[in-house]
Backbone as CSV, one residue per row, in Angstrom:
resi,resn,N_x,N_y,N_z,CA_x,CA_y,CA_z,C_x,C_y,C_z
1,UNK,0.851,-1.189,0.000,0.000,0.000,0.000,0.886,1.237,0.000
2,UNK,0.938,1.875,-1.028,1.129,3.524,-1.211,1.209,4.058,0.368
3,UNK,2.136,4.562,1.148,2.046,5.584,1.978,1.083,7.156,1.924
4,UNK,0.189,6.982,3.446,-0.510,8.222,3.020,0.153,9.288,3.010
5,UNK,-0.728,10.452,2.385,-0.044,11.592,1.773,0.497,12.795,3.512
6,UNK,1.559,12.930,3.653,2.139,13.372,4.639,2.632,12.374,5.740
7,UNK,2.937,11.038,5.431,3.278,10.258,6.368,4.748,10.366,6.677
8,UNK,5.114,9.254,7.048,6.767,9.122,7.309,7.432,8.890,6.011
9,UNK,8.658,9.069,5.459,9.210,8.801,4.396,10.585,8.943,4.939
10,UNK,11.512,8.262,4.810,12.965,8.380,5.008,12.978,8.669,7.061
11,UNK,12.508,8.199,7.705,12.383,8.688,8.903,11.854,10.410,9.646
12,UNK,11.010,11.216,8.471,10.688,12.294,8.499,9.520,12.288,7.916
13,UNK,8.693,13.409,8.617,6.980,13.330,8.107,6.858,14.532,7.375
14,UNK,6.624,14.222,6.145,6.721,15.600,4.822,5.143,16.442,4.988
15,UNK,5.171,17.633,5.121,3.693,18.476,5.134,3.108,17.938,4.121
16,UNK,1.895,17.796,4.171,0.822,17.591,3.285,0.618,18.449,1.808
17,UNK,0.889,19.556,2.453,0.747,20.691,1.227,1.900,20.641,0.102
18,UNK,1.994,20.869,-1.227,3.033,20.885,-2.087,4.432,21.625,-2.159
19,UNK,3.768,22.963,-1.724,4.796,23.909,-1.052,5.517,23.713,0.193
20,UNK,4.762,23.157,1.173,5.324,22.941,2.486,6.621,21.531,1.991
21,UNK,5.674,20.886,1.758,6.527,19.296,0.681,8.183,20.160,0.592
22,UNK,8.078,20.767,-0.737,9.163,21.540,-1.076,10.200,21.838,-0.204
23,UNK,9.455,23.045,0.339,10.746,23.744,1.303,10.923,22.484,2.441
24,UNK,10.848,21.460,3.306,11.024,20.576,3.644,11.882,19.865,3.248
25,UNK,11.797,19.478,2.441,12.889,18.611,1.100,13.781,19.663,0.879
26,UNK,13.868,21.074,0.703,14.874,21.787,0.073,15.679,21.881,1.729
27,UNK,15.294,22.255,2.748,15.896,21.806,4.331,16.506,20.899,4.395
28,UNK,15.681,19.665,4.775,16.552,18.078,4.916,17.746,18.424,4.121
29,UNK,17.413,18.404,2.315,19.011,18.247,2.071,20.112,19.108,2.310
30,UNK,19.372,20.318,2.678,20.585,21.177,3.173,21.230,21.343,4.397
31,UNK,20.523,20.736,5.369,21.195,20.272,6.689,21.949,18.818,6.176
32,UNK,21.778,18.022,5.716,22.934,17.119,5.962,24.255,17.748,4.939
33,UNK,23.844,18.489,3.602,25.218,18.743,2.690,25.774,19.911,4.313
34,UNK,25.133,20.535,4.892,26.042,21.486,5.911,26.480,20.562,6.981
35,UNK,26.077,19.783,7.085,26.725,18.414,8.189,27.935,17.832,7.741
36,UNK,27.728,17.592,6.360,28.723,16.620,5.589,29.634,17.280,5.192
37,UNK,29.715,18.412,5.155,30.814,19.896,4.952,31.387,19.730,6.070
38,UNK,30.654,19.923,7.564,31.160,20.153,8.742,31.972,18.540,9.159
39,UNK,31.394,17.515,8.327,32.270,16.225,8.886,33.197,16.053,8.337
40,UNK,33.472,16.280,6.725,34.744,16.447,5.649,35.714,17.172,6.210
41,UNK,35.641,18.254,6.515,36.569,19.564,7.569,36.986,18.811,8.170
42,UNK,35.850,18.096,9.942,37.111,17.715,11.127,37.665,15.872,11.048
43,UNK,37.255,15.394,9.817,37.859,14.062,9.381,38.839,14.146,8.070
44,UNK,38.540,14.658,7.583,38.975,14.613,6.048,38.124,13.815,5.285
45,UNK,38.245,13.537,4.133,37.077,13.055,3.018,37.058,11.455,3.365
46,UNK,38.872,11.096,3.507,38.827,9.451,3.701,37.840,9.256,5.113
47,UNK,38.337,9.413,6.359,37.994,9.047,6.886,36.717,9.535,7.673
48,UNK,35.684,9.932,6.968,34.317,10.906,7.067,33.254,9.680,6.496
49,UNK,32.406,9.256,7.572,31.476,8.352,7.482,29.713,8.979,7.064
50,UNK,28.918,7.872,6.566,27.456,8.292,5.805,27.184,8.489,8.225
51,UNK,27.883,7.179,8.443,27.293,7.671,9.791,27.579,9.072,10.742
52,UNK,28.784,9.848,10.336,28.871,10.507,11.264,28.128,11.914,10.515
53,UNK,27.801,11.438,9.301,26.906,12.847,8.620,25.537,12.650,9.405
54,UNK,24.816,11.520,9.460,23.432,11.777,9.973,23.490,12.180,11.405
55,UNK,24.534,11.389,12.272,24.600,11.353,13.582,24.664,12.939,14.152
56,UNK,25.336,14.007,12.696,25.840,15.537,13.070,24.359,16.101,13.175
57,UNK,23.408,15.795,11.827,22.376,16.398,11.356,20.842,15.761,11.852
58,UNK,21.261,14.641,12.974,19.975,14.321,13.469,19.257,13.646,11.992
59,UNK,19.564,12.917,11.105,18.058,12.343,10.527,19.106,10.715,10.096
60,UNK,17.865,9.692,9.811,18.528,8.449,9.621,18.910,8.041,8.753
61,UNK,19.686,6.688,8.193,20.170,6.827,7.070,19.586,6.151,5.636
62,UNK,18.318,5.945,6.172,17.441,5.856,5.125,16.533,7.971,4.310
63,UNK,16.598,8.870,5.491,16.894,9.976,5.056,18.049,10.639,3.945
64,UNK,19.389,10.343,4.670,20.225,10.698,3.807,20.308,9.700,2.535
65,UNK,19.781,8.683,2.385,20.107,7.663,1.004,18.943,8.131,0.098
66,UNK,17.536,8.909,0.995,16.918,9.466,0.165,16.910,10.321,-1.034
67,UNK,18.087,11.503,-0.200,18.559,12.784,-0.971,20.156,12.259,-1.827
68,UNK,20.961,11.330,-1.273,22.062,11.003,-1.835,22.531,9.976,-1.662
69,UNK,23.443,9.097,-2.782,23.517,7.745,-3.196,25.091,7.014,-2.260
70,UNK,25.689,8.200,-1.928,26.502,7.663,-1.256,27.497,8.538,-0.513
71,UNK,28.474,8.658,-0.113,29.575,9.359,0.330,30.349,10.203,-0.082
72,UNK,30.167,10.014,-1.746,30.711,10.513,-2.748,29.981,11.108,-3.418
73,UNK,29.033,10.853,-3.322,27.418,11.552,-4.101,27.289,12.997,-3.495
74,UNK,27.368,13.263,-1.882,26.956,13.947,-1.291,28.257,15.266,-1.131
75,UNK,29.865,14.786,-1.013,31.113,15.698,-1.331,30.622,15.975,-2.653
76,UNK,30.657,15.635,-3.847,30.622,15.728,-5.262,29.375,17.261,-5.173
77,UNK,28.154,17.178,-4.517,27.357,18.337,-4.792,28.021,19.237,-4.207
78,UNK,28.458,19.402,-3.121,29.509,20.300,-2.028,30.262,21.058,-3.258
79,UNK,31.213,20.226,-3.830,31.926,20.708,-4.671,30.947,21.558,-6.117
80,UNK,29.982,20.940,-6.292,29.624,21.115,-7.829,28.889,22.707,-6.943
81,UNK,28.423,22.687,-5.976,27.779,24.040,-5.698,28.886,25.261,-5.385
82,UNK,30.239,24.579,-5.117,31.380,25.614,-4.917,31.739,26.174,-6.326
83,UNK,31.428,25.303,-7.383,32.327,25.369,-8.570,31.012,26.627,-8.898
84,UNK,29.744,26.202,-8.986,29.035,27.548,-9.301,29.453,29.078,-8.821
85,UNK,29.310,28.653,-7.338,29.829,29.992,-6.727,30.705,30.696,-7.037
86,UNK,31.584,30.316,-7.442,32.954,30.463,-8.002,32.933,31.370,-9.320
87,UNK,32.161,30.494,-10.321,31.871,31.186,-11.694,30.624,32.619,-11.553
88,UNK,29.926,32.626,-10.781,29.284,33.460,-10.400,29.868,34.513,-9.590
89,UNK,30.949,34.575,-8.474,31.862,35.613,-7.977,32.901,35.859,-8.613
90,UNK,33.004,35.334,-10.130,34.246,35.428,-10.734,34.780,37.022,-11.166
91,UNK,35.949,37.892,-10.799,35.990,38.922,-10.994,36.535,38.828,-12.373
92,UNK,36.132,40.389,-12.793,36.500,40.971,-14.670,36.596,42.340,-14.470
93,UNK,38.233,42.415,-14.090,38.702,43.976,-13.927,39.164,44.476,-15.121
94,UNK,38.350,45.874,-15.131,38.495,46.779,-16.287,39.577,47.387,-16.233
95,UNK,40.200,47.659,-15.393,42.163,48.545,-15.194,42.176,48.464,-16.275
96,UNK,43.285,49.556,-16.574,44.140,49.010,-17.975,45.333,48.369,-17.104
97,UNK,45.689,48.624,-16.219,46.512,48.123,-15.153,47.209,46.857,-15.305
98,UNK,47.992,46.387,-15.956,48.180,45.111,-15.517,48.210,44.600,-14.205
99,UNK,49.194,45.194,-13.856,49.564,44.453,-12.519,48.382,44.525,-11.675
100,UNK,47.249,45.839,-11.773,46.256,45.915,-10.974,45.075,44.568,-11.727
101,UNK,45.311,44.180,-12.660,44.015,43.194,-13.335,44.850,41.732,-12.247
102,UNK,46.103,41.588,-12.702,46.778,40.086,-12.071,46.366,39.982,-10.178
103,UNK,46.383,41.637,-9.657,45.593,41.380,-8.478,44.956,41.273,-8.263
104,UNK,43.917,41.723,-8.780,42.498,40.966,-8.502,42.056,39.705,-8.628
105,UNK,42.534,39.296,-9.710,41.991,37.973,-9.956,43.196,36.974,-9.260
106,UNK,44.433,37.331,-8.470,44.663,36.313,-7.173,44.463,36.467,-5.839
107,UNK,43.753,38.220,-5.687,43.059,38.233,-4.710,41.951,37.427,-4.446
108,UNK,40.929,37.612,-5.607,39.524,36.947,-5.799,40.211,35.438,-5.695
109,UNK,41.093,34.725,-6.497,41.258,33.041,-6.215,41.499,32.904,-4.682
110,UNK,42.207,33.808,-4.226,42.741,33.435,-2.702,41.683,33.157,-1.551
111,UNK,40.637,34.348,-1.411,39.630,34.371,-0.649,39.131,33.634,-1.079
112,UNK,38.491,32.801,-2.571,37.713,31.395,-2.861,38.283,30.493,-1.731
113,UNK,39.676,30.291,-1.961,40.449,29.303,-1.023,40.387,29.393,0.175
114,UNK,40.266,30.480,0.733,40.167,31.120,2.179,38.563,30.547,2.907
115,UNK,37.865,31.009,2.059,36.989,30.768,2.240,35.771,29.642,2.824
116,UNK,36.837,28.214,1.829,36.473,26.871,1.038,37.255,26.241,1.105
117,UNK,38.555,26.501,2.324,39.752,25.510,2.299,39.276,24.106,2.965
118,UNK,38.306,23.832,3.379,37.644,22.444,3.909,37.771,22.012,2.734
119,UNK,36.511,22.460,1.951,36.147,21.462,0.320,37.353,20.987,-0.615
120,UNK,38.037,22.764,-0.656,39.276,22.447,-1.604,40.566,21.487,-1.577
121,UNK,40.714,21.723,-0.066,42.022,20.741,0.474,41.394,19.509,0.172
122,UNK,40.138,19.036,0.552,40.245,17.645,0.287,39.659,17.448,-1.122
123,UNK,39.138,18.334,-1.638,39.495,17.731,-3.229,40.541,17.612,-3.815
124,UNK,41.584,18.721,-3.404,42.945,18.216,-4.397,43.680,17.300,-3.609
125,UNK,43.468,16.394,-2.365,43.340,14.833,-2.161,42.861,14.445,-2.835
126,UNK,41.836,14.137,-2.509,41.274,12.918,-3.709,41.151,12.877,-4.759
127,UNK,41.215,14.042,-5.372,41.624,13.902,-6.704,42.726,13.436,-7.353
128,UNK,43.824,13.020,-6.157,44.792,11.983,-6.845,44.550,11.099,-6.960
129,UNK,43.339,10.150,-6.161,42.881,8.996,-6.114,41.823,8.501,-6.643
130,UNK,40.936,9.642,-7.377,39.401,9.342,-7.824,39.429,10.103,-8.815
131,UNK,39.135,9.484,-10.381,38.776,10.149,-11.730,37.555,11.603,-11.602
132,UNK,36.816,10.568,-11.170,35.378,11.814,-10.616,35.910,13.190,-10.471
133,UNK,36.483,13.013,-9.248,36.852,14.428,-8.564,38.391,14.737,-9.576
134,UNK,38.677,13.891,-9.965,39.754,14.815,-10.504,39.699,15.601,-11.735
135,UNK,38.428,15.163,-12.445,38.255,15.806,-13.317,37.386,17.229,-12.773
136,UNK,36.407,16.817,-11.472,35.984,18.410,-11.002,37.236,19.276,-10.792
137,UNK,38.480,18.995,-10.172,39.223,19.469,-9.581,39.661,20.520,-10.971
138,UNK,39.559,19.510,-11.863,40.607,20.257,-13.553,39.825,21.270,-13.866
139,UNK,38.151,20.883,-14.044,37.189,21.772,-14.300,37.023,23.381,-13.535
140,UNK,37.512,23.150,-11.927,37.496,24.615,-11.069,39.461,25.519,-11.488
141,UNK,40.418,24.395,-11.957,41.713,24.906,-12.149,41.551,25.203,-13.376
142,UNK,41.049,24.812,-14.607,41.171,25.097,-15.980,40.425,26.693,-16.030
143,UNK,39.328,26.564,-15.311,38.773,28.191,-15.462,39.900,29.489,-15.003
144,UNK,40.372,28.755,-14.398,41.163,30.003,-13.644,42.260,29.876,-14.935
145,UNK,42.819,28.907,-15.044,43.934,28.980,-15.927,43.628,29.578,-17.686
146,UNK,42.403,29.164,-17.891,41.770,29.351,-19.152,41.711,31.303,-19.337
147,UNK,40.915,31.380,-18.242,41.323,33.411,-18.343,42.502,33.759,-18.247
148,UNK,43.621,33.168,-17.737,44.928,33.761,-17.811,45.288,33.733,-19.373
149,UNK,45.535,32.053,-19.918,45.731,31.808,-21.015,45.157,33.076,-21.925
150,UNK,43.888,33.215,-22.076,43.402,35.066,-23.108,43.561,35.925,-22.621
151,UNK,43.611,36.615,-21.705,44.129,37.418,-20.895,46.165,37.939,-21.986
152,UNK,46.798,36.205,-21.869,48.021,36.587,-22.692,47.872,36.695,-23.968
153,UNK,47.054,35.883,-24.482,46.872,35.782,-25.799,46.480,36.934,-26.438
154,UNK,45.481,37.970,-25.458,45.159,39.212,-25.967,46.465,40.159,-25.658
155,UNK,47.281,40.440,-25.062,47.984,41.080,-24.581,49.752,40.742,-25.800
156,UNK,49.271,39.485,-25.935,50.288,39.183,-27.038,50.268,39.802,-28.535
157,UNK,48.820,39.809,-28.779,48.714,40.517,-30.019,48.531,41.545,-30.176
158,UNK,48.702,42.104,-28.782,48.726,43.656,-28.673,50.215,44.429,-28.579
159,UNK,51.077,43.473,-28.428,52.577,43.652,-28.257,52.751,44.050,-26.985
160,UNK,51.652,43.995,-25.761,51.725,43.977,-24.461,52.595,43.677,-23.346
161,UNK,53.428,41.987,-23.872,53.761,41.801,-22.543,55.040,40.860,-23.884
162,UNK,56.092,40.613,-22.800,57.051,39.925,-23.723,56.853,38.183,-24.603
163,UNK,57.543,38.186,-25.484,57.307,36.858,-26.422,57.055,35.745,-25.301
164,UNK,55.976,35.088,-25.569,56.137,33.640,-24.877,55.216,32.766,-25.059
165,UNK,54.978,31.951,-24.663,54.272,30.320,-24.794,52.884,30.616,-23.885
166,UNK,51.890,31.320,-24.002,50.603,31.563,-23.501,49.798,30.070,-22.571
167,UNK,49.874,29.159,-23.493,49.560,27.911,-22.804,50.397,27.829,-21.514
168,UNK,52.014,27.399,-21.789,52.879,27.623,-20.663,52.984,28.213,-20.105
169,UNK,52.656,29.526,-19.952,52.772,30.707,-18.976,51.489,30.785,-18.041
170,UNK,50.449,30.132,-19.268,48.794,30.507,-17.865,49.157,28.946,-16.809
171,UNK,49.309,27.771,-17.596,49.531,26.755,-16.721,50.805,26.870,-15.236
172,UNK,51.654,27.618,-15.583,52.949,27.921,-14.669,52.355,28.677,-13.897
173,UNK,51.605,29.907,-14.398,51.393,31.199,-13.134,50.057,30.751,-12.194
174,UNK,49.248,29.891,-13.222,47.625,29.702,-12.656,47.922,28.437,-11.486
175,UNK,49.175,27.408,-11.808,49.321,26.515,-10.954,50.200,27.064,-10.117
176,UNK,50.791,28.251,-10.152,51.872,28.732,-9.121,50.910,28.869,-7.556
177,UNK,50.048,29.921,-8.053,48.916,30.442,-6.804,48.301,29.237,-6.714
178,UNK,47.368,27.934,-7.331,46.675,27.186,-7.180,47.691,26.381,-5.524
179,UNK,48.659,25.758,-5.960,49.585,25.390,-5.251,50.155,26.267,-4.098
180,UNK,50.478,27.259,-4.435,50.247,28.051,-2.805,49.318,27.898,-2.252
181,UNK,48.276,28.469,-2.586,47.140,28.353,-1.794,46.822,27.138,-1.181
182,UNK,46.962,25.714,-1.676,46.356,24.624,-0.883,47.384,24.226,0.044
183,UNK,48.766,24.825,-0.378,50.157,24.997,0.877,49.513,25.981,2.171
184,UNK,49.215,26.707,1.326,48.514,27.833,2.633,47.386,27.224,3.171
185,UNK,46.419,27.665,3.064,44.952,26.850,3.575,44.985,25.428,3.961
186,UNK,45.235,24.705,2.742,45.118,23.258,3.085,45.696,22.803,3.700
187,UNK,46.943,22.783,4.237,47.924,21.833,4.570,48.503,23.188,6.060
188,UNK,48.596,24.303,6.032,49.200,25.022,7.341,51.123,24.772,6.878
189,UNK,51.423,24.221,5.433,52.690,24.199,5.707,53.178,25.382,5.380
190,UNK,52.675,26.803,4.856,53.062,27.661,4.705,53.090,28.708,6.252
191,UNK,54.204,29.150,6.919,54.087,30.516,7.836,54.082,31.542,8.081
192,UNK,52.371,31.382,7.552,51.979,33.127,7.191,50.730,32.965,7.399
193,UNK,50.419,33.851,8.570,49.154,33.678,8.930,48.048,34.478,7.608
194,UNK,46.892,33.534,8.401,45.872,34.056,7.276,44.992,35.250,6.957
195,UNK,45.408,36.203,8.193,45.218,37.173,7.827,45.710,38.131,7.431
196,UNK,47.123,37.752,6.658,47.629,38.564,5.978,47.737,38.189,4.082
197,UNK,46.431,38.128,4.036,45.838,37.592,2.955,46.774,39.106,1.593
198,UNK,46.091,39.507,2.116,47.093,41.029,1.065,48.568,41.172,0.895
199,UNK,49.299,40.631,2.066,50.445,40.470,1.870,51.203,39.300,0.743
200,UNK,50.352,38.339,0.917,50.193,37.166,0.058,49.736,37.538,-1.316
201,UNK,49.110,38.117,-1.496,48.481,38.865,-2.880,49.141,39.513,-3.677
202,UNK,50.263,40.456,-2.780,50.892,41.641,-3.631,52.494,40.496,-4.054
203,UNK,52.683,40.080,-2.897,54.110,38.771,-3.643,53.709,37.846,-4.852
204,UNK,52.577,37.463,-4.686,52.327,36.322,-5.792,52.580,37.339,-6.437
205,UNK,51.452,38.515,-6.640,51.643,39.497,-7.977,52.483,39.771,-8.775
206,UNK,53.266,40.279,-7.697,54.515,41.378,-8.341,55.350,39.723,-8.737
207,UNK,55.594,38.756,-8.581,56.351,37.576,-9.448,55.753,37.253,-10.549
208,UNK,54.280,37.091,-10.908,53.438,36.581,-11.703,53.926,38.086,-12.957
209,UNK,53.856,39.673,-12.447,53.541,40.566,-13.167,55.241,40.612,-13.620
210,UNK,56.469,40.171,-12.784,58.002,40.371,-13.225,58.268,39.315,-14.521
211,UNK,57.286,38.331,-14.368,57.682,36.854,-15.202,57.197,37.341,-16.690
212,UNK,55.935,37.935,-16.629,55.349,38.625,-18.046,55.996,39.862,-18.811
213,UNK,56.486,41.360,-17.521,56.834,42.360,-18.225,57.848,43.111,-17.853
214,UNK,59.040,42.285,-16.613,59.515,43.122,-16.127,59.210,43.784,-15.259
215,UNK,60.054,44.723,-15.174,60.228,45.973,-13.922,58.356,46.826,-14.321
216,UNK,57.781,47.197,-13.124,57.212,47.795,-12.734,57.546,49.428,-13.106
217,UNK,56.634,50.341,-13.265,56.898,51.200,-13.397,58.046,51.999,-12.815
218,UNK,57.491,51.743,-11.315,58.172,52.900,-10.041,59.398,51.873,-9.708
219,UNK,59.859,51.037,-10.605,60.654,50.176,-10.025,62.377,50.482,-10.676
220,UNK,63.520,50.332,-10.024,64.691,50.992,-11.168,65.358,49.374,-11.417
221,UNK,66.128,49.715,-12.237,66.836,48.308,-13.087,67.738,47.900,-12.035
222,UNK,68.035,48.680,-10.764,68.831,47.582,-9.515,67.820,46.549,-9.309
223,UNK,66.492,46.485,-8.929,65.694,45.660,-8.231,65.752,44.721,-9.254
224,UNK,65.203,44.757,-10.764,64.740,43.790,-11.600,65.540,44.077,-12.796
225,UNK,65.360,43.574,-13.806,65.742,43.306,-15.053,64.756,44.159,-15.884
226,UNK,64.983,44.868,-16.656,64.156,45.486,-17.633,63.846,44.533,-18.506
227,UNK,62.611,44.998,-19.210,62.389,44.088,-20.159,63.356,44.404,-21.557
């Protein structure tokens, strides 16, 4: 027999009404993905159980198998809703500035990381170990690397910035910061606290902006190399 309409389902009794239905269902799953965030953080991804997600979020695990298929089902949306966020806070500075455009957009990557160093650290784990995620992992690094890549490519045919290998240069500079950052955030092996997020910003910069054009304006040929 069909369950009546508002009964128990997954160990939870859904409102009767369609709307109530809804926002109910849009709750449940968002208390356990904020559980399963909060259990990924103080375990890491390996050792983060379907049990210690319900046990955080109070519902059973015929609830959570309702909304998601497994352990991996439930990190994987975590991530796929970061990767939105991401493309949606993505900055597009008008400067003519170089060096002021290269800060922003490793300011803006940094605070993503700052932000999201739970999700991120343990995706670029497991993404050594799982196709899945490693291809999300390529999908959130290729964007970043993909605007650098035109970014040179435009700047190249503008006679902008010195001769070079655009592919090689967005992959080198976009994995330079990618790799700091999960040194910084992820791992604590970097010693520099995190709130000196700006200090961190203007060093990546000014290396990322010396590797493309040289000396800086206000800068004299003792410090750097002219182009």
């Amino acid at each position: 027999m069909a369950p009546a309409r508002g009964a128990p389902r997954g160990g939870r009794t859904l409102p009767a009404n369609g709307a109530g239905r809804a926002a109910a269902t849009l709750d449940t799953r968002q208390r356990i993905l904020e559980a399963a965030r909060q259990v990924f953080a103080r375990y890491g991804y390996v050792d983060a159980s379907i049990e210690h997600i319900v046990t955080l979020c109070h519902v059973s695990r015929g609830t959570f198998y309702y909304y998601f298929k497994n352990k991996e089902d439930v990190f994987e949306q975590l991530v796929r809703t970061l990767s939105q966020e991401m493309e949606r806070a993505r900055v597009s500075s008008t400067s003519t500035d170089p060096f002021m455009r290269i800060e922003a957009a490793n300011r803006a990557y940094l605070e993503m990381w700052a932000a999201h160093h739970d999700i991120m650290a343990n995706l670029f784990q497991i993404a050594t170990i799982d196709a899945r995620f490693e291809q999300l992992h390529r999908e959130i690094q290729m964007r970043f690397i993909d605007r650098i890549r035109r970014n040179l490519e435009r700047e190249l045919a503008a006679g902008e910035c010195r001769p070079l290998d655009p592919v090689v240069a967005s992959h080198a500079l976009g994995g330079m910061v990618d790799w700091f950052a999960y040194r910084w955030f992820g791992t604590g092996a970097i010693g520099v606290e995190h709130d000196e997020l700006e200090h961190v910003v203007r060093e990546l910069s000014e290396l990322w902006y010396h590797a493309l054009y040289g000396c800086r304006p206000h800068e004299g040929d003792s410090d750097c190399a002219t182009r």
